[in-house]
PQR file of N, CA, C, O and H, with PARSE charges and radii, in Angstrom:
ATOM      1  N   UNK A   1     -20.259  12.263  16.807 -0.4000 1.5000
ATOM      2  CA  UNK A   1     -19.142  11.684  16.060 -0.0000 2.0000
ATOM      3  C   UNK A   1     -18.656  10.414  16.735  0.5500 1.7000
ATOM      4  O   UNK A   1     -18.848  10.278  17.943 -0.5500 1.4000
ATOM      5  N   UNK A   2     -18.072   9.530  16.067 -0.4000 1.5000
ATOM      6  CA  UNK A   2     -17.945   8.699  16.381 -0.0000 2.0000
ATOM      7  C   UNK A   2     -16.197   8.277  16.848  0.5500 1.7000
ATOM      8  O   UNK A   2     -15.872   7.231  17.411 -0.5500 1.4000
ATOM      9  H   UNK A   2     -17.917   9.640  15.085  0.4000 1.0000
ATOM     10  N   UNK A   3     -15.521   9.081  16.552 -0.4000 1.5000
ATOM     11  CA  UNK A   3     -14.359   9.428  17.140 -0.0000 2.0000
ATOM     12  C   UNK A   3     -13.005   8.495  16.111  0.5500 1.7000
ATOM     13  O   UNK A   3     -11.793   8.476  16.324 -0.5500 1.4000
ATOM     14  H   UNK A   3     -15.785   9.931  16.095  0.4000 1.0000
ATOM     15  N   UNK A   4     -13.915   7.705  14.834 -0.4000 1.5000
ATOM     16  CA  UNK A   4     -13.240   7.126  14.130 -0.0000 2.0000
ATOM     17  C   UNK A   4     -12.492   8.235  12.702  0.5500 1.7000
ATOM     18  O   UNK A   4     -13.188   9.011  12.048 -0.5500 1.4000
ATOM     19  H   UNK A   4     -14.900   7.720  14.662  0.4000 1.0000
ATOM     20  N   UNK A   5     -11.436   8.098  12.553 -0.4000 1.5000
ATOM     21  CA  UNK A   5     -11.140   9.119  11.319 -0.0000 2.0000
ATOM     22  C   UNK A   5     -11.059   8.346   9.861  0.5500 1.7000
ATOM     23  O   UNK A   5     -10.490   7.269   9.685 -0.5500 1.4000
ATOM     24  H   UNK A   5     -10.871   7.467  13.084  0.4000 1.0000
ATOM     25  N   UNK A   6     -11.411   8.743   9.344 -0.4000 1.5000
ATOM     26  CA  UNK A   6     -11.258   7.951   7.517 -0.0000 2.0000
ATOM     27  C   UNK A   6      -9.621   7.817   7.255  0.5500 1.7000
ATOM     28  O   UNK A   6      -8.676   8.596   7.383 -0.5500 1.4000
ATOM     29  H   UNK A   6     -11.873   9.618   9.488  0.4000 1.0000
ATOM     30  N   UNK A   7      -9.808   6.008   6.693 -0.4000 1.5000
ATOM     31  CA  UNK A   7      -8.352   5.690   6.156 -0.0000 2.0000
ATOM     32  C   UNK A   7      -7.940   6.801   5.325  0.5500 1.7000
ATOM     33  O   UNK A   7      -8.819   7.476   4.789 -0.5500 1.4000
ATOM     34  H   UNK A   7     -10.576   5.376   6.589  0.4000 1.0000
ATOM     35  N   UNK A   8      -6.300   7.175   5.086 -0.4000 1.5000
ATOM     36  CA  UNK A   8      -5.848   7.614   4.520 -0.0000 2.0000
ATOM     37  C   UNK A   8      -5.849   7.041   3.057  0.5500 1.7000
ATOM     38  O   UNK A   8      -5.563   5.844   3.031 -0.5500 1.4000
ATOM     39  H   UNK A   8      -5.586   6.627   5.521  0.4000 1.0000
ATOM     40  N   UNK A   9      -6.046   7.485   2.103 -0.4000 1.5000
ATOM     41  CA  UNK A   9      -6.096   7.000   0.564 -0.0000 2.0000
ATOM     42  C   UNK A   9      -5.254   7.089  -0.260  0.5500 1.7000
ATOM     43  O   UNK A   9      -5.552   6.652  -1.371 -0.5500 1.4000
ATOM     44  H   UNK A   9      -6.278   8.458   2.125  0.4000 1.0000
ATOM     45  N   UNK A  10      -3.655   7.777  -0.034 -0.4000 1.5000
ATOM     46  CA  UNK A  10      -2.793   7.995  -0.904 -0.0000 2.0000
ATOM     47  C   UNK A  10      -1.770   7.403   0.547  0.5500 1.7000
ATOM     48  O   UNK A  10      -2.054   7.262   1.737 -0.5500 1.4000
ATOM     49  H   UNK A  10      -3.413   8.132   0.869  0.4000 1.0000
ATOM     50  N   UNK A  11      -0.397   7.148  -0.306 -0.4000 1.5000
ATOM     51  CA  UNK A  11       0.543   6.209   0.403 -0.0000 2.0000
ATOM     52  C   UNK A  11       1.945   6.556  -0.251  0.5500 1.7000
ATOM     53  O   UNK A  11       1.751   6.995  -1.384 -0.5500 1.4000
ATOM     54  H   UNK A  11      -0.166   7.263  -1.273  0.4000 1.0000
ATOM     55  N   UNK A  12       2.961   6.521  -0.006 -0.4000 1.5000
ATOM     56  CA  UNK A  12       4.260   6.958  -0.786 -0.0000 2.0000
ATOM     57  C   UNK A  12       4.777   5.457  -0.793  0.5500 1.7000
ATOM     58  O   UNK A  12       4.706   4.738   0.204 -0.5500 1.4000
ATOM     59  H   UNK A  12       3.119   6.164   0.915  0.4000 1.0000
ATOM     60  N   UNK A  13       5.337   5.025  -2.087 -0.4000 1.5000
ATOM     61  CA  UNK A  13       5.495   3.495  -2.609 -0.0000 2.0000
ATOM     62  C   UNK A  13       7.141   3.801  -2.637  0.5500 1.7000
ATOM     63  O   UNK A  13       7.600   4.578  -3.474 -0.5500 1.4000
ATOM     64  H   UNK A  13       5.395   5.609  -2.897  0.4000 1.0000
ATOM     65  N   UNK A  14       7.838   3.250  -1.834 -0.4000 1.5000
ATOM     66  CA  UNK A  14       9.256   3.365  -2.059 -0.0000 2.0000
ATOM     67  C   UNK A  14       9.595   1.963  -2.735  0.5500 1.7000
ATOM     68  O   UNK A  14       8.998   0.936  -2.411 -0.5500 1.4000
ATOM     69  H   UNK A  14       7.466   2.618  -1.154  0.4000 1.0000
ATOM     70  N   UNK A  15      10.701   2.001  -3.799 -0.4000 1.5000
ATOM     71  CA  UNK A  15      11.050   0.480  -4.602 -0.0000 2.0000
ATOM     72  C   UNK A  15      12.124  -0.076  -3.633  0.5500 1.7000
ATOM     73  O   UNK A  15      13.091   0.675  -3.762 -0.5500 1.4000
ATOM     74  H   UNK A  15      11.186   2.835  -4.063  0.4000 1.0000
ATOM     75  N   UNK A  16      12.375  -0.916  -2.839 -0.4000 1.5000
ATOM     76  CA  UNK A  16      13.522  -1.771  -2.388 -0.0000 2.0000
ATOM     77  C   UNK A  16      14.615  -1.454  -2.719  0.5500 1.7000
ATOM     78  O   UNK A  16      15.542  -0.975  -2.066 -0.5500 1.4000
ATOM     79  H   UNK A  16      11.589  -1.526  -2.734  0.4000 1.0000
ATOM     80  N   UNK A  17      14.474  -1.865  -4.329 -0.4000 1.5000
ATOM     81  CA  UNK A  17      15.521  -2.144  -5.193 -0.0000 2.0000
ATOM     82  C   UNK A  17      16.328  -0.484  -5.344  0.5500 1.7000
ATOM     83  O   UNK A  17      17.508  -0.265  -5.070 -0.5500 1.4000
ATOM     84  H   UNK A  17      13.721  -2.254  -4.860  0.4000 1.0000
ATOM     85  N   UNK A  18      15.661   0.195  -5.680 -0.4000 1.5000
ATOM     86  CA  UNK A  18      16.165   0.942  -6.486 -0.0000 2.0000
ATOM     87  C   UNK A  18      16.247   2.472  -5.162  0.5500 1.7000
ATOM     88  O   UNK A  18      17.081   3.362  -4.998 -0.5500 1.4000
ATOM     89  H   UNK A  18      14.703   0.018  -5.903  0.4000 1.0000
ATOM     90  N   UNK A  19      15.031   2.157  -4.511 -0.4000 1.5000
ATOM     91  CA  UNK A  19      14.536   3.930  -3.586 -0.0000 2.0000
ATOM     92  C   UNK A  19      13.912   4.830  -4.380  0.5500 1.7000
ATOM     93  O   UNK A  19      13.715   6.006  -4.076 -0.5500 1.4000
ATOM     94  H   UNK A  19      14.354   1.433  -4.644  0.4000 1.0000
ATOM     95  N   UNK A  20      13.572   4.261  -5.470 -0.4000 1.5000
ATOM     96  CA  UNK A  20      12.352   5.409  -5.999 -0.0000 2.0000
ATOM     97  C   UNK A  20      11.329   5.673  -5.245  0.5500 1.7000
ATOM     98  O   UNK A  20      11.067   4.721  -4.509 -0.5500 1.4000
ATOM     99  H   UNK A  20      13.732   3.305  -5.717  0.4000 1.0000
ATOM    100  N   UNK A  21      10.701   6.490  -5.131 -0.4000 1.5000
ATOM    101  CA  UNK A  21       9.169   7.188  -4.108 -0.0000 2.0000
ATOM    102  C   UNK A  21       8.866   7.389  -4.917  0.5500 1.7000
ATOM    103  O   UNK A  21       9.564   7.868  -5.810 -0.5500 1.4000
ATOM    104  H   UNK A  21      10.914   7.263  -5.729  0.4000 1.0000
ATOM    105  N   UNK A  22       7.181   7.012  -5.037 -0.4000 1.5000
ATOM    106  CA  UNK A  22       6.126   7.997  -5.822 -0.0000 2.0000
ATOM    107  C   UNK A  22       4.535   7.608  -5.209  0.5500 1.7000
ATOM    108  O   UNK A  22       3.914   6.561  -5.029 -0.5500 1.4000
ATOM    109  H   UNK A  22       6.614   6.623  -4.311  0.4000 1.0000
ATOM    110  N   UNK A  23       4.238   9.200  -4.985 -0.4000 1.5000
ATOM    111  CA  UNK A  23       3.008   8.755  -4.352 -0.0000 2.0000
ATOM    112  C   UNK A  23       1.755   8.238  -5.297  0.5500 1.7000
ATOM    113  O   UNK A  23       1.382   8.427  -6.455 -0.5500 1.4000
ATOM    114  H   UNK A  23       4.743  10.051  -5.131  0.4000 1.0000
ATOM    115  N   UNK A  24       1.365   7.559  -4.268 -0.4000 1.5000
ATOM    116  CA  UNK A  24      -0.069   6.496  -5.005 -0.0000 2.0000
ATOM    117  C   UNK A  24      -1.340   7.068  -4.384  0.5500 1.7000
ATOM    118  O   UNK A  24      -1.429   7.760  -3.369 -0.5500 1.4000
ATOM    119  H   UNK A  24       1.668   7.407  -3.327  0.4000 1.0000
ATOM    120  N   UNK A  25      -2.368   6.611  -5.249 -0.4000 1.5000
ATOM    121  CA  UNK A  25      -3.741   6.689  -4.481 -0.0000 2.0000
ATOM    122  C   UNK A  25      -4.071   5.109  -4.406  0.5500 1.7000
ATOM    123  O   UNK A  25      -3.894   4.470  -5.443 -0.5500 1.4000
ATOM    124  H   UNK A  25      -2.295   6.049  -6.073  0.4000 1.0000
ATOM    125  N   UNK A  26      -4.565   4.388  -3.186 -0.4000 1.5000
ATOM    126  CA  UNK A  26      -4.803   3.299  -3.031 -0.0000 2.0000
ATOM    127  C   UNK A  26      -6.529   2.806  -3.443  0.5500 1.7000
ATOM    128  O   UNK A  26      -7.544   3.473  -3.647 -0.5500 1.4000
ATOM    129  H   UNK A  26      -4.709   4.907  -2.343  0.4000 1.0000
ATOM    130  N   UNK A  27      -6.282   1.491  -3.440 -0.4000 1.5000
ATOM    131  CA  UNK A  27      -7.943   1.340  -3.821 -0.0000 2.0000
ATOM    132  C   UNK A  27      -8.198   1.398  -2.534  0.5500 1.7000
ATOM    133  O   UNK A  27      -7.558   1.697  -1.525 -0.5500 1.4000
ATOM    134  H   UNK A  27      -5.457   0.950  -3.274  0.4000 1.0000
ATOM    135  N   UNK A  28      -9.909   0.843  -2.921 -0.4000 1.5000
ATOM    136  CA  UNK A  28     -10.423   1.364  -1.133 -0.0000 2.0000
ATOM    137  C   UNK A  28     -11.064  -0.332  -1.325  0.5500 1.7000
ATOM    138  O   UNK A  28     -11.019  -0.937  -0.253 -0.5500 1.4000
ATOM    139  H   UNK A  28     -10.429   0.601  -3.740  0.4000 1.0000
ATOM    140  N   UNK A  29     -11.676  -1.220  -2.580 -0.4000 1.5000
ATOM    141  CA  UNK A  29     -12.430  -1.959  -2.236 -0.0000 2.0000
ATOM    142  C   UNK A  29     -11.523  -3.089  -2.632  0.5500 1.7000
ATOM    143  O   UNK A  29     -11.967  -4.193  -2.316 -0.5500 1.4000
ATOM    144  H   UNK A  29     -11.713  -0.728  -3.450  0.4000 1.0000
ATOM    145  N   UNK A  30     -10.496  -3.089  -3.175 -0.4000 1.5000
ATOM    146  CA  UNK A  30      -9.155  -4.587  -3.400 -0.0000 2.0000
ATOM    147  C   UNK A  30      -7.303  -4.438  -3.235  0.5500 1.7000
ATOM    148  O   UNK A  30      -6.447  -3.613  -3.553 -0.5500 1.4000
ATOM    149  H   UNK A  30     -10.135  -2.193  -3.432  0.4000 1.0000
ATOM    150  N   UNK A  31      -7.332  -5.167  -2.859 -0.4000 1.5000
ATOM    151  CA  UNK A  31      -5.784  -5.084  -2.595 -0.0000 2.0000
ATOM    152  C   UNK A  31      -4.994  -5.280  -3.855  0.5500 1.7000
ATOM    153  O   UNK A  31      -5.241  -6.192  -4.645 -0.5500 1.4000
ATOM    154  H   UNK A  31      -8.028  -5.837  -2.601  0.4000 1.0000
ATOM    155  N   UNK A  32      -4.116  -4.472  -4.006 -0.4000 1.5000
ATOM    156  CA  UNK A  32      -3.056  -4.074  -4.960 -0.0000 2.0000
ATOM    157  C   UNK A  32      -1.767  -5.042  -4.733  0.5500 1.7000
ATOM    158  O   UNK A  32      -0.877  -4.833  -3.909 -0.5500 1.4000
ATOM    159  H   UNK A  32      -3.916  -3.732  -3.364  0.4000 1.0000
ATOM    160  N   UNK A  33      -1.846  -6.145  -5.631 -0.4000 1.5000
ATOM    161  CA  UNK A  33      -0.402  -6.870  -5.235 -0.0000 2.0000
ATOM    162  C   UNK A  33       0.703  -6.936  -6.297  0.5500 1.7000
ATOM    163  O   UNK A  33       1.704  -7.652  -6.280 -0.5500 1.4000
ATOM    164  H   UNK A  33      -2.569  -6.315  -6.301  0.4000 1.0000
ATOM    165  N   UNK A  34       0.307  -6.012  -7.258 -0.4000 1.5000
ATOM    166  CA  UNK A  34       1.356  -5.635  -7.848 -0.0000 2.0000
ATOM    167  C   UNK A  34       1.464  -4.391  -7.982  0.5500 1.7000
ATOM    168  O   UNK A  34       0.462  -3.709  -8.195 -0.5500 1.4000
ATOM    169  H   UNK A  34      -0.506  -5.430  -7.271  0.4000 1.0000
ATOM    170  N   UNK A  35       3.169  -3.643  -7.847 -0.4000 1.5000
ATOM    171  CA  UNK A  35       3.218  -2.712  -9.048 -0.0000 2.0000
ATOM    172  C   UNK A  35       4.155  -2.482  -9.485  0.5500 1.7000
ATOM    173  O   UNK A  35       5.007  -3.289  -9.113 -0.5500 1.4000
ATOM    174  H   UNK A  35       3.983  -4.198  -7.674  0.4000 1.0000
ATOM    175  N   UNK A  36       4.639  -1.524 -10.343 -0.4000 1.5000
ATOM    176  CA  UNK A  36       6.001  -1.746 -11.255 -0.0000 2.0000
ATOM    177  C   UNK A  36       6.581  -0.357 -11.045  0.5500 1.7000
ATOM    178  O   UNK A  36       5.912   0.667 -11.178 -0.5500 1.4000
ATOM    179  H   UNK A  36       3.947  -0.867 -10.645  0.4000 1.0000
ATOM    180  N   UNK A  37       7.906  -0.384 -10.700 -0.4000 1.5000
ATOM    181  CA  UNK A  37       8.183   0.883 -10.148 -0.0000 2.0000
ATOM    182  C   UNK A  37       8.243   1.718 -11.313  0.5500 1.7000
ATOM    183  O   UNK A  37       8.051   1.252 -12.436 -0.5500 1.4000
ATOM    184  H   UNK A  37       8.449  -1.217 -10.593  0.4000 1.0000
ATOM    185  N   UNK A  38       8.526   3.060 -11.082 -0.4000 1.5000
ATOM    186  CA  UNK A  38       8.455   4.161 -12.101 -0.0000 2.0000
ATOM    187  C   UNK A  38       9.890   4.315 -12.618  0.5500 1.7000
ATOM    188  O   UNK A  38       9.965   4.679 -13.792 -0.5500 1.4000
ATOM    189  H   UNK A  38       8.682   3.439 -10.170  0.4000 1.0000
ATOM    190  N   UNK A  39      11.026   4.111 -11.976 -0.4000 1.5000
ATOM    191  CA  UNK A  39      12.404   4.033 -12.018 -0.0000 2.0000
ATOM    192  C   UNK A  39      12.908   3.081 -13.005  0.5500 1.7000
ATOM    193  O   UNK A  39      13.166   3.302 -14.189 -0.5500 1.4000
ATOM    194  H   UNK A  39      10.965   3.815 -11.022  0.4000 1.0000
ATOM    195  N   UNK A  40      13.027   1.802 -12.234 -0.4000 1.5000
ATOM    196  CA  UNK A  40      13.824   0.783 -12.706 -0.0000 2.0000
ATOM    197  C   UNK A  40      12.830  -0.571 -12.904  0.5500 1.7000
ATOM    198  O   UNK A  40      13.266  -1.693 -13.162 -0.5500 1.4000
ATOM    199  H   UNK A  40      12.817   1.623 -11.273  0.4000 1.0000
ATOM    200  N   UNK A  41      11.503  -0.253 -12.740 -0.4000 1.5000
ATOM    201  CA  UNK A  41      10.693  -1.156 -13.406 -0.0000 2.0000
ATOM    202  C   UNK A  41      10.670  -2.584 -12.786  0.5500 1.7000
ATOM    203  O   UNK A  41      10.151  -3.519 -13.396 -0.5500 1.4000
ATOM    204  H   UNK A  41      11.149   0.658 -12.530  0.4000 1.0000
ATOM    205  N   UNK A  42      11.250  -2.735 -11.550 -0.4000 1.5000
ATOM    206  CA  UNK A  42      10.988  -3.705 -10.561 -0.0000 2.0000
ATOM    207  C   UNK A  42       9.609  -3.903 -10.518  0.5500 1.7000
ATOM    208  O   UNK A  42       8.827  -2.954 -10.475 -0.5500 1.4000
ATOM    209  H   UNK A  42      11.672  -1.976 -11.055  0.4000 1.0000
ATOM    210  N   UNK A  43       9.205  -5.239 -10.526 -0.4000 1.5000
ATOM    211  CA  UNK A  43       7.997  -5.566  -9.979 -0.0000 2.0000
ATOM    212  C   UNK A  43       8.229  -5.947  -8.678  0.5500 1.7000
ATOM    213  O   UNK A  43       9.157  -6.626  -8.239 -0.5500 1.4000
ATOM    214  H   UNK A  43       9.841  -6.010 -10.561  0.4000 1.0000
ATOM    215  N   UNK A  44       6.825  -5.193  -7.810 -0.4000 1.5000
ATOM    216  CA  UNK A  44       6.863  -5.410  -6.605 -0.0000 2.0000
ATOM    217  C   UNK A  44       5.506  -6.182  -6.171  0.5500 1.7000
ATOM    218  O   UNK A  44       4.342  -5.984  -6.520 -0.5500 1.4000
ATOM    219  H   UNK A  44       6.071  -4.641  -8.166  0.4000 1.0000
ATOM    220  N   UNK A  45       6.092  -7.165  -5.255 -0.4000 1.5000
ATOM    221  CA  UNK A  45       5.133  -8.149  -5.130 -0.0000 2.0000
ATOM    222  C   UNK A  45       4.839  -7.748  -3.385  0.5500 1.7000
ATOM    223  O   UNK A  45       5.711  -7.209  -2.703 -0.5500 1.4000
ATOM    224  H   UNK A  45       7.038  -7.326  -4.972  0.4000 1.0000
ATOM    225  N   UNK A  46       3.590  -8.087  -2.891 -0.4000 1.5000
ATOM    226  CA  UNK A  46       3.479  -7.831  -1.436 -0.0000 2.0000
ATOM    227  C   UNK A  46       4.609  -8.793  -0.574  0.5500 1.7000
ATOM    228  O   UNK A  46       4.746  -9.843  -1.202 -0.5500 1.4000
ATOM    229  H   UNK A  46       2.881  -8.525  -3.445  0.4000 1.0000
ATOM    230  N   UNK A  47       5.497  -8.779   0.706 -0.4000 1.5000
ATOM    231  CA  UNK A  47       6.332  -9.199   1.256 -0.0000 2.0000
ATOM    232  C   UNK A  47       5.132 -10.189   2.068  0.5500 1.7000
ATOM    233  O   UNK A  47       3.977  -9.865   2.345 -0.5500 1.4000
ATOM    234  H   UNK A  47       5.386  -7.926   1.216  0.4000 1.0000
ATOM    235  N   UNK A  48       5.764 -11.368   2.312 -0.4000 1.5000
ATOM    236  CA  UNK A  48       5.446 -12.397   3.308 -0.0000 2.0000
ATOM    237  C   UNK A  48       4.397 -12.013   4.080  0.5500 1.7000
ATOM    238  O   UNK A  48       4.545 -10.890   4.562 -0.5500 1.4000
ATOM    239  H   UNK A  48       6.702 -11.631   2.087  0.4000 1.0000
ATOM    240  N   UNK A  49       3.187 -12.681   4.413 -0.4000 1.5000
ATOM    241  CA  UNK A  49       2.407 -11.973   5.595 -0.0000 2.0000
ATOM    242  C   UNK A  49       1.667 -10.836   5.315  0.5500 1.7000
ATOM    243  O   UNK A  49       0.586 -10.809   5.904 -0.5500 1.4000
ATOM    244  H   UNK A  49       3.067 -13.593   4.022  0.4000 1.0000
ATOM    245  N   UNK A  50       1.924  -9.824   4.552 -0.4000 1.5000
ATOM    246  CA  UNK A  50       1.013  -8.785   4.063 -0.0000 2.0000
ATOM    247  C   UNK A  50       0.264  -8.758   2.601  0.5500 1.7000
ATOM    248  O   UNK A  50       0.649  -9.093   1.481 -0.5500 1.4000
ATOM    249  H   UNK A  50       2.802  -9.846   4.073  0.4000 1.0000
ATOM    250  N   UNK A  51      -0.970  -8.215   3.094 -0.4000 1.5000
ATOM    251  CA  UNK A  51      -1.997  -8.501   2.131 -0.0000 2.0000
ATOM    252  C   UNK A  51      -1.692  -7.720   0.437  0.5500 1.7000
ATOM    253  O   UNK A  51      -2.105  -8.102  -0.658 -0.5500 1.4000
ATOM    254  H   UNK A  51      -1.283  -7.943   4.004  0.4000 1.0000
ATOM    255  N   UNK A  52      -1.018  -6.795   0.705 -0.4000 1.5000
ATOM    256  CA  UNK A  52      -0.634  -5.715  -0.794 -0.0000 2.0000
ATOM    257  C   UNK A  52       0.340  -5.000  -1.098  0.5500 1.7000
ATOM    258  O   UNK A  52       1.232  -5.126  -0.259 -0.5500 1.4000
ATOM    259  H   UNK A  52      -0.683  -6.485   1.595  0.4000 1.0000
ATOM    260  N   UNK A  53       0.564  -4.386  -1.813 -0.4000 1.5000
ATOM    261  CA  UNK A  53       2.326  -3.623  -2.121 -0.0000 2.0000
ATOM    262  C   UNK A  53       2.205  -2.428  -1.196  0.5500 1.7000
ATOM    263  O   UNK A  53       3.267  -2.032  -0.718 -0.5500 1.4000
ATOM    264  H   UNK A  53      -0.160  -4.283  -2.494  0.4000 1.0000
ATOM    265  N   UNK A  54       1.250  -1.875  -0.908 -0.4000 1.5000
ATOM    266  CA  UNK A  54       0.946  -0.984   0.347 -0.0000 2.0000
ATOM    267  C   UNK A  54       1.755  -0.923   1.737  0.5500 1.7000
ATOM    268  O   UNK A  54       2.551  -0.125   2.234 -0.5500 1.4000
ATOM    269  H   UNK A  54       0.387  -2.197  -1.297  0.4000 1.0000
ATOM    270  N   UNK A  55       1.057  -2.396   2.212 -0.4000 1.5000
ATOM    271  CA  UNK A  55       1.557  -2.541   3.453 -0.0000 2.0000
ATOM    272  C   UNK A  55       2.907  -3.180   3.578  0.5500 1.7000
ATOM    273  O   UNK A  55       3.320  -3.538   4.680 -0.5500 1.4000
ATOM    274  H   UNK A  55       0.411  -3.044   1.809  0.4000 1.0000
ATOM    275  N   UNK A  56       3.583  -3.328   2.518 -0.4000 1.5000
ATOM    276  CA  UNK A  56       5.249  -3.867   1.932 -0.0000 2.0000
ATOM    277  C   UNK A  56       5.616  -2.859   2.277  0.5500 1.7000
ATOM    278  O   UNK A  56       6.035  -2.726   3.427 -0.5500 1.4000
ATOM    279  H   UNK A  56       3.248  -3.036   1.622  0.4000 1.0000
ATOM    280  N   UNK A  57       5.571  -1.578   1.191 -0.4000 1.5000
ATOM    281  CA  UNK A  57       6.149  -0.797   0.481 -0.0000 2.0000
ATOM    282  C   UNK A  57       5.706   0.390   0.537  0.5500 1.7000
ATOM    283  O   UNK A  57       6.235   1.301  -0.101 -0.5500 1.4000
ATOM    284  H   UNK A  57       5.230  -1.687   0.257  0.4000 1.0000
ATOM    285  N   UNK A  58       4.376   0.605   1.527 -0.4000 1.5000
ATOM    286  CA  UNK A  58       4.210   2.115   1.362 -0.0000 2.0000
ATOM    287  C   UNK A  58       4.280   2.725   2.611  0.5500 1.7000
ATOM    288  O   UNK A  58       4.415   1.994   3.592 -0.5500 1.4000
ATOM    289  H   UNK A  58       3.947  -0.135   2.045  0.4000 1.0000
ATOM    290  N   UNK A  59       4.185   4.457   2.816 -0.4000 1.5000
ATOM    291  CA  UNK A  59       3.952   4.802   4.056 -0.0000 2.0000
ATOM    292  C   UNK A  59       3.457   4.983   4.832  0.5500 1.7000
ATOM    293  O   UNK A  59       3.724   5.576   5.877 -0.5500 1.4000
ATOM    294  H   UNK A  59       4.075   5.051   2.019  0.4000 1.0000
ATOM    295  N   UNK A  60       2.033   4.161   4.214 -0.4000 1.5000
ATOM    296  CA  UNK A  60       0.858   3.836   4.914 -0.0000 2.0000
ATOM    297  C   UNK A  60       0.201   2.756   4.633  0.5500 1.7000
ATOM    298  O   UNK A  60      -0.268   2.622   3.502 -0.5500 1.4000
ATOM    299  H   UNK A  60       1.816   3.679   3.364  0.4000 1.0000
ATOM    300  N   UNK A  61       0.031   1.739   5.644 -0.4000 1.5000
ATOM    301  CA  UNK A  61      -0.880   0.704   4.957 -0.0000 2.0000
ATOM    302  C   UNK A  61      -2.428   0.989   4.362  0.5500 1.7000
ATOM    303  O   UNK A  61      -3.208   1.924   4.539 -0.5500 1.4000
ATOM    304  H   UNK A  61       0.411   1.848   6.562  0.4000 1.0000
ATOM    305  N   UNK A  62      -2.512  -0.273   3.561 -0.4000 1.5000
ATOM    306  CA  UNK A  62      -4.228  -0.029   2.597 -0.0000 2.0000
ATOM    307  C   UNK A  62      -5.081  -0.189   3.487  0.5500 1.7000
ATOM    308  O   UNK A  62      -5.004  -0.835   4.532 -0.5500 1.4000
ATOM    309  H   UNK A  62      -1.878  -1.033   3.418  0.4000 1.0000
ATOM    310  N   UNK A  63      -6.021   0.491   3.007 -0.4000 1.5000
ATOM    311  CA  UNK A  63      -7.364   1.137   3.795 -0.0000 2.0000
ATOM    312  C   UNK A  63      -7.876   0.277   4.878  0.5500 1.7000
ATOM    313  O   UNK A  63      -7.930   0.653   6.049 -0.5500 1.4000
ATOM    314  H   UNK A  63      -6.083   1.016   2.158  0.4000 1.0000
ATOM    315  N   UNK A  64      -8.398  -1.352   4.299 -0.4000 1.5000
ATOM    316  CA  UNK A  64      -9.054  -2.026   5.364 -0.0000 2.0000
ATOM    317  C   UNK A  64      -7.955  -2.135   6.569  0.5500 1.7000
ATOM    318  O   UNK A  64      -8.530  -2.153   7.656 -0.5500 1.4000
ATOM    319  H   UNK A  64      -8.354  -1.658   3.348  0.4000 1.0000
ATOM    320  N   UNK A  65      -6.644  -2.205   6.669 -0.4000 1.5000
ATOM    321  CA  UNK A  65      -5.455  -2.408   7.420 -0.0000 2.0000
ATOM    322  C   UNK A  65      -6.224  -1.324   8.141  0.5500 1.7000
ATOM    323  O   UNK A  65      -7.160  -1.599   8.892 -0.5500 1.4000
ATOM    324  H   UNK A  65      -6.177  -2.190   5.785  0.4000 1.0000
ATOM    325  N   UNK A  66      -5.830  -0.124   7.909 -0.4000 1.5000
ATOM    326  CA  UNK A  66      -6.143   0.358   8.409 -0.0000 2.0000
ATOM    327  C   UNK A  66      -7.288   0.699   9.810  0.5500 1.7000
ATOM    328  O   UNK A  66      -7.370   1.027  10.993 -0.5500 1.4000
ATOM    329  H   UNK A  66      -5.071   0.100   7.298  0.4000 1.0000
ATOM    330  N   UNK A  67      -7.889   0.392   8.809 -0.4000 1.5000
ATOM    331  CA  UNK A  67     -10.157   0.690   9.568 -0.0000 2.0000
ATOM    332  C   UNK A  67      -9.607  -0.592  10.429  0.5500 1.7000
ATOM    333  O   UNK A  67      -9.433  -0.096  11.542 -0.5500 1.4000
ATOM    334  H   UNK A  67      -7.823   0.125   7.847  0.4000 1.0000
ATOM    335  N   UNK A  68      -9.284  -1.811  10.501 -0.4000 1.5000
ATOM    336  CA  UNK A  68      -9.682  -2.479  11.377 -0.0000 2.0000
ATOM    337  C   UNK A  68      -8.269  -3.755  11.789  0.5500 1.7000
ATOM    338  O   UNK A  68      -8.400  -4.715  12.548 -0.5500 1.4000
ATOM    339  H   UNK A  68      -9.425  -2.214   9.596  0.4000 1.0000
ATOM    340  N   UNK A  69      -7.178  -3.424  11.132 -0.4000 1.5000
ATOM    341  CA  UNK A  69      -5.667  -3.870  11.655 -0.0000 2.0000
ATOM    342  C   UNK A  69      -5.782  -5.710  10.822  0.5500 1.7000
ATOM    343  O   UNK A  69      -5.078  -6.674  11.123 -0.5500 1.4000
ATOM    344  H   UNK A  69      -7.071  -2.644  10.515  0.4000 1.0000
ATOM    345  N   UNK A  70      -6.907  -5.664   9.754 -0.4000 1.5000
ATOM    346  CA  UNK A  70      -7.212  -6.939   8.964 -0.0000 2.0000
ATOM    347  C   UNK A  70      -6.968  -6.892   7.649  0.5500 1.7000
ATOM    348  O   UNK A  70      -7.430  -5.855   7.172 -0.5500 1.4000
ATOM    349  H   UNK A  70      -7.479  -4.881   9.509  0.4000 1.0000
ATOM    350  N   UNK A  71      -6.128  -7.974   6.396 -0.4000 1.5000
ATOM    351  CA  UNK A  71      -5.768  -7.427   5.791 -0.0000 2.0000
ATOM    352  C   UNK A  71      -6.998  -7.384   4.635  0.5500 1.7000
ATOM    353  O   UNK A  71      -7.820  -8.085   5.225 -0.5500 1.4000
ATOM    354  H   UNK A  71      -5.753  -8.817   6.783  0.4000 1.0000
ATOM    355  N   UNK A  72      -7.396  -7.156   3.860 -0.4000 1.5000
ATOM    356  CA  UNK A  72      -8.038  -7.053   2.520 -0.0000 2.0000
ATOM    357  C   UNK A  72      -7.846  -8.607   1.903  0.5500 1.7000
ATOM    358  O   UNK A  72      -6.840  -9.301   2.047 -0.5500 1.4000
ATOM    359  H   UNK A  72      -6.728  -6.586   3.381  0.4000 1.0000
ATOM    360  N   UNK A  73      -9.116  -8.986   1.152 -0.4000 1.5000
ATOM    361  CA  UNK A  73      -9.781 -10.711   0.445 -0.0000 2.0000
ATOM    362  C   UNK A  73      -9.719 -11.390   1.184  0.5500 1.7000
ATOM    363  O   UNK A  73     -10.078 -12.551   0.987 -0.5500 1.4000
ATOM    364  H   UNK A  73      -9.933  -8.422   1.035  0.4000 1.0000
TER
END
């Protein structure tokens, strides 16, 4: 084994605006830079510096973040 563990694939998306949570399944091969909350319908755009609404907004950053601390495109 190689002592590496597989990115996590689901992420809990909290809205800024509002504090809605709802968990997501993330892609594995493109970054997600939008999404629209389930609540109050905020669009959420990735924050300054990060590659997707993931690493904004979720409780785990997206996959490549992950595997190698680089963001995704």
């Amino acid at each position: 084994m190689s002592g590496m563990n597989a990115p996590a694939l689901e992420s809990v998306l909290t809205c800024p605006k509002c504090g809605f949570a709802k968990r997501e399944r993330m892609p594995t091969d493109a970054c997600q830079f939008y999404y629209e909350c389930g609540d109050c319908r905020a669009l959420l755009r990735p924050k300054a510096g990060d590659c997707c609404v993931f690493c904004s907004f979720g409780s785990v950053p997206c996959p490549p973040k992950q595997a190698d601390n680089s963001c995704c495109g």
